[in-house]
MOPAC internal coordinates of N, CA, C and O (Angstrom, degrees):
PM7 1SCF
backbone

  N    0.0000 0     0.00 0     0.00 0    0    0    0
  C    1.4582 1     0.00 0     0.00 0    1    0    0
  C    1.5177 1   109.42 1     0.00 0    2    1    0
  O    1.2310 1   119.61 1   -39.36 1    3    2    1
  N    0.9568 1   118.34 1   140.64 1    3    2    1
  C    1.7262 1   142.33 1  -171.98 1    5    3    2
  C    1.2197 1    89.32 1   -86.83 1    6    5    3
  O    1.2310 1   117.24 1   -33.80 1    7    6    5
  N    1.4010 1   122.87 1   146.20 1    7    6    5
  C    1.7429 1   137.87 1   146.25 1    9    7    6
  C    1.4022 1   115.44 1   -48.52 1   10    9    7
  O    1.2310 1   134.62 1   143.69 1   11   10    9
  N    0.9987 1    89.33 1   -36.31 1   11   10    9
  C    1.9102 1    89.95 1  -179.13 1   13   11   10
  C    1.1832 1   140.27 1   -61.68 1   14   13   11
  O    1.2310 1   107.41 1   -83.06 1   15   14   13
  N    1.2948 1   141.08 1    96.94 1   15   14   13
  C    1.5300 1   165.13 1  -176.02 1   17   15   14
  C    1.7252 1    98.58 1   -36.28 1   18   17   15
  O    1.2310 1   120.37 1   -56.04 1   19   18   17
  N    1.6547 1   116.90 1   123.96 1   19   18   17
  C    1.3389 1    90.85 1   150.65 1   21   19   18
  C    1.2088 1   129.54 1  -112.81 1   22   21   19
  O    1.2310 1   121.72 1   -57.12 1   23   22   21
  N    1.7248 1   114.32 1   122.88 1   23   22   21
  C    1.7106 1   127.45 1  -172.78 1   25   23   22
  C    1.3972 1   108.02 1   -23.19 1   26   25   23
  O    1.2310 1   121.03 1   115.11 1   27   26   25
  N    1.4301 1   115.64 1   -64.89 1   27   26   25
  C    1.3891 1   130.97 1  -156.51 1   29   27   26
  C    1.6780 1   102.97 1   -60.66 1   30   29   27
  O    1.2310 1   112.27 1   124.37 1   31   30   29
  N    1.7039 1   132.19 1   -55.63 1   31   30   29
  C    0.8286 1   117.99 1  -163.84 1   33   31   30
  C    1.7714 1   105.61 1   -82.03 1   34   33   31
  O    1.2310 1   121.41 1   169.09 1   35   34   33
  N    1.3557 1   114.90 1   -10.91 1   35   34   33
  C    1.7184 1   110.33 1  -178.26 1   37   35   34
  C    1.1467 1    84.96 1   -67.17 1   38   37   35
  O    1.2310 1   115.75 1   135.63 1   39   38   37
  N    1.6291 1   125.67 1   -44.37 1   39   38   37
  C    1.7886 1   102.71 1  -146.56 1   41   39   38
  C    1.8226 1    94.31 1   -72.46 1   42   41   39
  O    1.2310 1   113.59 1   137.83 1   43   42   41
  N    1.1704 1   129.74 1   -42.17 1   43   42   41
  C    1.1129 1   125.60 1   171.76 1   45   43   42
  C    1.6059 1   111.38 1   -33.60 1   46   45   43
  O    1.2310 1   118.09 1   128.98 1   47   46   45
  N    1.1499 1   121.25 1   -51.02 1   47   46   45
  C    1.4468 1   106.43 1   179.89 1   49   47   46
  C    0.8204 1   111.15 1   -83.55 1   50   49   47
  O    1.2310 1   107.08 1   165.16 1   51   50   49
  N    1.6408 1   141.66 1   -14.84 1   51   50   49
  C    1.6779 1   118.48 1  -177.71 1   53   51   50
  C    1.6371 1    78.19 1   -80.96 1   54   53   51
  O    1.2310 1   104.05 1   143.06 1   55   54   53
  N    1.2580 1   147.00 1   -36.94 1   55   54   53
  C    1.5093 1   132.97 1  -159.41 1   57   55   54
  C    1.5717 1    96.61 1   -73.53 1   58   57   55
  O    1.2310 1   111.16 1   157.84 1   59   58   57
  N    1.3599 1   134.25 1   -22.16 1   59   58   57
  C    0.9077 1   122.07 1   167.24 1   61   59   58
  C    1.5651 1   146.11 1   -98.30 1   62   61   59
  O    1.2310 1   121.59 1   165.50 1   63   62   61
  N    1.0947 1   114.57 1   -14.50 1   63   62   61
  C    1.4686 1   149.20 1   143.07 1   65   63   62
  C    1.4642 1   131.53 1   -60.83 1   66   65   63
  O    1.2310 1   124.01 1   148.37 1   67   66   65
  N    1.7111 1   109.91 1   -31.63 1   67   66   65
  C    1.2793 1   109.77 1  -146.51 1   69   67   66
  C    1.4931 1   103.83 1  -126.94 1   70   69   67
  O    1.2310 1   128.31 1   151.70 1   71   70   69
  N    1.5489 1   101.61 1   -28.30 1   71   70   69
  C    1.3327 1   110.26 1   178.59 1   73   71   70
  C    1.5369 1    99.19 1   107.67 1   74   73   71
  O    1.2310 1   116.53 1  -170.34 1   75   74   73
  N    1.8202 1   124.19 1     9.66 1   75   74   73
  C    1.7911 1   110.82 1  -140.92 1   77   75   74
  C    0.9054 1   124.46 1    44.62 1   78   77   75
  O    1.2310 1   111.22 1  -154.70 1   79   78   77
  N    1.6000 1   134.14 1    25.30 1   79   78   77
  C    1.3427 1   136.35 1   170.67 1   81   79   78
  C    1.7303 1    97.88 1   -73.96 1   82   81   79
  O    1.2310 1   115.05 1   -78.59 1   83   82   81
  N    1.2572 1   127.00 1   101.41 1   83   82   81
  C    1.7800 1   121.56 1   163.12 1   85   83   82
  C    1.3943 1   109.75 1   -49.26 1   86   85   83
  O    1.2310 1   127.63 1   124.07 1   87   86   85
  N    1.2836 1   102.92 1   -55.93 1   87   86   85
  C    1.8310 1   108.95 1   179.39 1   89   87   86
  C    1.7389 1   108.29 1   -46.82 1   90   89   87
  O    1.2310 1   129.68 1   102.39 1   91   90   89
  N    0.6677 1    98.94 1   -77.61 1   91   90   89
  C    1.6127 1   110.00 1   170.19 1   93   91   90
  C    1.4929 1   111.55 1   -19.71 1   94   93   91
  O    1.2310 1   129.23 1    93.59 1   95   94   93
  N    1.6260 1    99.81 1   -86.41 1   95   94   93
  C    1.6176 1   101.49 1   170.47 1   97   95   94
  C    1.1094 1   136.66 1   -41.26 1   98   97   95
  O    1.2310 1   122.14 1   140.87 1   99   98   97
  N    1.9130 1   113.50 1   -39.13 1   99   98   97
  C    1.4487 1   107.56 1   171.78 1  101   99   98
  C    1.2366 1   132.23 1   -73.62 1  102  101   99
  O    1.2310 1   113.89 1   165.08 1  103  102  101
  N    1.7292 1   129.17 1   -14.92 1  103  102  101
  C    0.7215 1   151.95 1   172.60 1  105  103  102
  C    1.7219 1   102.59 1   -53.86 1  106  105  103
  O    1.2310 1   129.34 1   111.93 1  107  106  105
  N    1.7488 1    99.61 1   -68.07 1  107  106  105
  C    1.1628 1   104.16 1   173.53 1  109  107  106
  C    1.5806 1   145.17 1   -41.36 1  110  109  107
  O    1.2310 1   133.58 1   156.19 1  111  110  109
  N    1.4266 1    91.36 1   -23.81 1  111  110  109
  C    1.9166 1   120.14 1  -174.79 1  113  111  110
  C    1.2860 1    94.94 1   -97.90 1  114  113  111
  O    1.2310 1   116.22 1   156.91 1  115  114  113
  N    1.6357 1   124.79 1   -23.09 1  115  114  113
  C    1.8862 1   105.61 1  -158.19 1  117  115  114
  C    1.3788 1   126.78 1    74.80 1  118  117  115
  O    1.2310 1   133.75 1  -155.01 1  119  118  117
  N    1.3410 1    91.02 1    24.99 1  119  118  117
  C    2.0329 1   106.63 1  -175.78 1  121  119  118
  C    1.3244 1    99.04 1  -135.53 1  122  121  119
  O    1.2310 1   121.66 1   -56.89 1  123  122  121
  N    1.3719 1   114.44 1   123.11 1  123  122  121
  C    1.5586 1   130.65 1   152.91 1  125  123  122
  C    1.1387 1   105.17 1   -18.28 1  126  125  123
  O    1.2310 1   109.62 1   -40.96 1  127  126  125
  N    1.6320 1   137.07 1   139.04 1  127  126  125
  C    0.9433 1   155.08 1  -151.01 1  129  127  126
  C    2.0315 1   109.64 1  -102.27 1  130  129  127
  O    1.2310 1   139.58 1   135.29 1  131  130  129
  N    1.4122 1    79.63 1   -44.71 1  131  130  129
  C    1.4780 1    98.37 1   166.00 1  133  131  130
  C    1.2131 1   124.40 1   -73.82 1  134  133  131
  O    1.2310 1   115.74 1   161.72 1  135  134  133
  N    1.7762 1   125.69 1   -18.28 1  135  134  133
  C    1.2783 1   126.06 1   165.14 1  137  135  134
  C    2.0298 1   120.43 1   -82.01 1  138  137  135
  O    1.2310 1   133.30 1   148.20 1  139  138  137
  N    1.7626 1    91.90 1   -31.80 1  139  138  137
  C    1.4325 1   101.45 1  -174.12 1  141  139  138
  C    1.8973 1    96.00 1   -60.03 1  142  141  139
  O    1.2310 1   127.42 1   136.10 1  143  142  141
  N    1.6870 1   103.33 1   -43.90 1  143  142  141
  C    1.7740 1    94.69 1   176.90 1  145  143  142
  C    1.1727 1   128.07 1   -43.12 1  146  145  143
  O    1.2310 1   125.63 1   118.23 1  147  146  145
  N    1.6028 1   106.80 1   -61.77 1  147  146  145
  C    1.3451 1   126.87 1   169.17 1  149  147  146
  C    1.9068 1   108.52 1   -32.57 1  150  149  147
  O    1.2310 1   128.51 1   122.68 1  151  150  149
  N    1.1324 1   101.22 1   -57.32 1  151  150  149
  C    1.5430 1    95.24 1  -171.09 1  153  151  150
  C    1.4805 1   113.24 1   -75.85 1  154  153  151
  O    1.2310 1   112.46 1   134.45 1  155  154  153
  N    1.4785 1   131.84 1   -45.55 1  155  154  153
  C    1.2224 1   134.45 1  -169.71 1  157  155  154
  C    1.6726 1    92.06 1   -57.78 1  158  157  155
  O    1.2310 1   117.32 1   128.08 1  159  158  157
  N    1.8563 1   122.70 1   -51.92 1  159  158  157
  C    1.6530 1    91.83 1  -164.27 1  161  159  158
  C    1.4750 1   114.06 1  -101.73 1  162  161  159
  O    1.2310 1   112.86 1  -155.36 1  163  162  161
  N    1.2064 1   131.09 1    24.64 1  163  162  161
  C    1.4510 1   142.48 1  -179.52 1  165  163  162
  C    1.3792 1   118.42 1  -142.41 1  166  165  163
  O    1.2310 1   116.44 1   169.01 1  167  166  165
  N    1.4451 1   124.37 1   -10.99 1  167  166  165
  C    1.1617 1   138.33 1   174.48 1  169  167  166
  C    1.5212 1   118.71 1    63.15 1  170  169  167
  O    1.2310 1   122.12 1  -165.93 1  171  170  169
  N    1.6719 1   113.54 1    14.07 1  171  170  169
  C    1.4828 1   131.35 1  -168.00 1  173  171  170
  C    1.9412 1    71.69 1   -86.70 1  174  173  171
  O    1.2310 1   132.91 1   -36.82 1  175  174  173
  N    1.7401 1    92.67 1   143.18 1  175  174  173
  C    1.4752 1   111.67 1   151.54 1  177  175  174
  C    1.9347 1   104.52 1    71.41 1  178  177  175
  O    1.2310 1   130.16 1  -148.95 1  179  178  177
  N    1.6528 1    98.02 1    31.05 1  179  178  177
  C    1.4036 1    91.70 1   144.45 1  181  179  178
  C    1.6175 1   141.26 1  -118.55 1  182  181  179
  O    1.2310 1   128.03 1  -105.30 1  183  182  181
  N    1.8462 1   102.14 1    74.70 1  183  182  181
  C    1.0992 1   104.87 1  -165.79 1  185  183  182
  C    1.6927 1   112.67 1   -80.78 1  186  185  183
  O    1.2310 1   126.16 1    42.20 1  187  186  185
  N    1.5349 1   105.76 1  -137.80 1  187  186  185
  C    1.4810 1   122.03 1   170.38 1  189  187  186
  C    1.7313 1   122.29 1   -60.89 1  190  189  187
  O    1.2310 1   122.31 1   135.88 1  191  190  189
  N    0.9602 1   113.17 1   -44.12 1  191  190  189
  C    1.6492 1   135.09 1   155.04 1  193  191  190
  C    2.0524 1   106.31 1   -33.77 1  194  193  191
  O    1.2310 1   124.66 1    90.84 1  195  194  193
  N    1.2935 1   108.65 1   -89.16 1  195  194  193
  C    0.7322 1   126.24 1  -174.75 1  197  195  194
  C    1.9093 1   111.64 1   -45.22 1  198  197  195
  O    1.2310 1   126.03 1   149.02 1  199  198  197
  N    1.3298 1   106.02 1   -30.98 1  199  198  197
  C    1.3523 1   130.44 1  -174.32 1  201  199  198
  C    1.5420 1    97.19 1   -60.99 1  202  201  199
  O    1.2310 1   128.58 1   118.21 1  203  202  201
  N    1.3260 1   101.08 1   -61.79 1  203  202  201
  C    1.6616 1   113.13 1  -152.40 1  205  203  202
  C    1.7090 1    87.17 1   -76.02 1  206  205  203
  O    1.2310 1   112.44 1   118.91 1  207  206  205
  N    0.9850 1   131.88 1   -61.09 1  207  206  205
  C    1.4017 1   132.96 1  -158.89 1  209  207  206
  C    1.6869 1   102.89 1   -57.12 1  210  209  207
  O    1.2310 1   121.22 1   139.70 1  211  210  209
  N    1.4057 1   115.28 1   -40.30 1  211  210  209
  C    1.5584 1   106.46 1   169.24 1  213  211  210
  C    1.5293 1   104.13 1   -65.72 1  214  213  211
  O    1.2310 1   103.38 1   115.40 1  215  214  213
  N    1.0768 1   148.15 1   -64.60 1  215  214  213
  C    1.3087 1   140.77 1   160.57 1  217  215  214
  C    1.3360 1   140.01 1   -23.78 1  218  217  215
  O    1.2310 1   126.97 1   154.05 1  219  218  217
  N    1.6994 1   104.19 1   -25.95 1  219  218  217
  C    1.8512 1    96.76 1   175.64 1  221  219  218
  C    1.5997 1   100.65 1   -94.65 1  222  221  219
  O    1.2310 1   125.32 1   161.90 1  223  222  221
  N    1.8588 1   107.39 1   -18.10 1  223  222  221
  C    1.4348 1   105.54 1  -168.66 1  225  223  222
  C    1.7288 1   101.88 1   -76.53 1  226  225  223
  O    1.2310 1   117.90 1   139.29 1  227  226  225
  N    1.1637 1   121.61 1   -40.71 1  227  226  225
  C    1.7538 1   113.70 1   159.54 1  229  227  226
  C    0.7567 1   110.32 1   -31.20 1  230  229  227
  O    1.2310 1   114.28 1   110.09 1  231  230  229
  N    1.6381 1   128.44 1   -69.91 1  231  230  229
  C    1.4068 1   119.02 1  -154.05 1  233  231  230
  C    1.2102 1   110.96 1   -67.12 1  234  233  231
  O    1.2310 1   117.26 1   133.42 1  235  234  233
  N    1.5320 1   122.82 1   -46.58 1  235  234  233
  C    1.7098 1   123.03 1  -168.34 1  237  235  234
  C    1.4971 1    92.74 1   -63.67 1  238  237  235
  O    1.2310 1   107.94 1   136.53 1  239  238  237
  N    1.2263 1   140.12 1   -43.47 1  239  238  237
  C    1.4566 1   135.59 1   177.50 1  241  239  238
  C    1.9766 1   118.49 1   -76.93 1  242  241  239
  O    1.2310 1   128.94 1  -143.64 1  243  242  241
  N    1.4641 1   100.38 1    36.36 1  243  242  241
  C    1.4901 1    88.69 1  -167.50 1  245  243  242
  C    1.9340 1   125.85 1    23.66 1  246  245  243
  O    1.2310 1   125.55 1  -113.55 1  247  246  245
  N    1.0994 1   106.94 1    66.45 1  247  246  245
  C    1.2682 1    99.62 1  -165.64 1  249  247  246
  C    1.5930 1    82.46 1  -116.20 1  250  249  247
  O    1.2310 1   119.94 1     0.93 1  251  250  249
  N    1.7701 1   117.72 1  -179.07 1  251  250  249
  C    1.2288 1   123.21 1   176.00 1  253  251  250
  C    1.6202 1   102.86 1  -125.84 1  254  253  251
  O    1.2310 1   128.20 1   -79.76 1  255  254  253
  N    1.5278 1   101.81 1   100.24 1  255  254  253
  C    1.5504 1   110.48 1  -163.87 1  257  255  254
  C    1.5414 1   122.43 1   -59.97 1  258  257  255
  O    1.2310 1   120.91 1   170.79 1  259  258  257
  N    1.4355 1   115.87 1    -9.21 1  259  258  257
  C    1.5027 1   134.13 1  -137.37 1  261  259  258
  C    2.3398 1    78.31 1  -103.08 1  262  261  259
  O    1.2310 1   116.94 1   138.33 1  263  262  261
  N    1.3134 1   123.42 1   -41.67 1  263  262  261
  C    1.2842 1   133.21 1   177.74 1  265  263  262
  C    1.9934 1   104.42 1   -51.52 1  266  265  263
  O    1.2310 1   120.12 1   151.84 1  267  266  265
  N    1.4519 1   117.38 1   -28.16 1  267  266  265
  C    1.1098 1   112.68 1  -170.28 1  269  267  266
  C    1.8507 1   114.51 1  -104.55 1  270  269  267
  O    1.2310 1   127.71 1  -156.75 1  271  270  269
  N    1.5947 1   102.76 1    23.25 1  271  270  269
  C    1.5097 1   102.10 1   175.82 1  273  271  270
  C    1.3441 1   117.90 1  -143.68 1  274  273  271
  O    1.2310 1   108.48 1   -34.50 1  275  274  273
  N    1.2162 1   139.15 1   145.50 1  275  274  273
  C    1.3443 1   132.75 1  -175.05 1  277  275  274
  C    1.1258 1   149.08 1   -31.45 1  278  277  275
  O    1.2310 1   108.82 1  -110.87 1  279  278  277
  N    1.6858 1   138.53 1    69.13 1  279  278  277
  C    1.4824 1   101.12 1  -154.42 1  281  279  278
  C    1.4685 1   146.71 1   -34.15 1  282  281  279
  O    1.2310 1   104.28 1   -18.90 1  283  282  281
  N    1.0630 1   146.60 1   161.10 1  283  282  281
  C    1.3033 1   132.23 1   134.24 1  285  283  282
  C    1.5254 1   141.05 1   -16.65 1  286  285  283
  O    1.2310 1   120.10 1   180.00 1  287  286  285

């Protein structure tokens, strides 16, 4: 597995989870709301942060985190 986040399917889940509420979602992840924007439509500011917070929010949501990042 690659580090790399994919934009398209997070925004799908905050659009599906969240309503596309950013506020909402970032709250939910533990990420500035204004950074989760920043990253979902420019892809600036998806580091380690952003990494882990999609990852604990899978787990607390039984989700399978490995579906939301790039393959290899």
């Amino acid at each position: 597995m690659k580090g790399r986040i994919n934009r398209e399917k997070m925004f799908e889940l905050m659009k599906e989870r969240c309503h596309g509420n950013y506020n909402l979602f970032g709250r939910q992840l533990g990420i500035d709301p204004a950074h989760l924007h920043r990253f979902l439509n420019t892809g600036v500011g998806g580091g380690k942060k952003m990494i882990i917070a999609l990852i604990k929010y899978c787990e607390h949501h039984h989700l399978n985190f490995t579906q939301f990042f790039d393959p290899d």
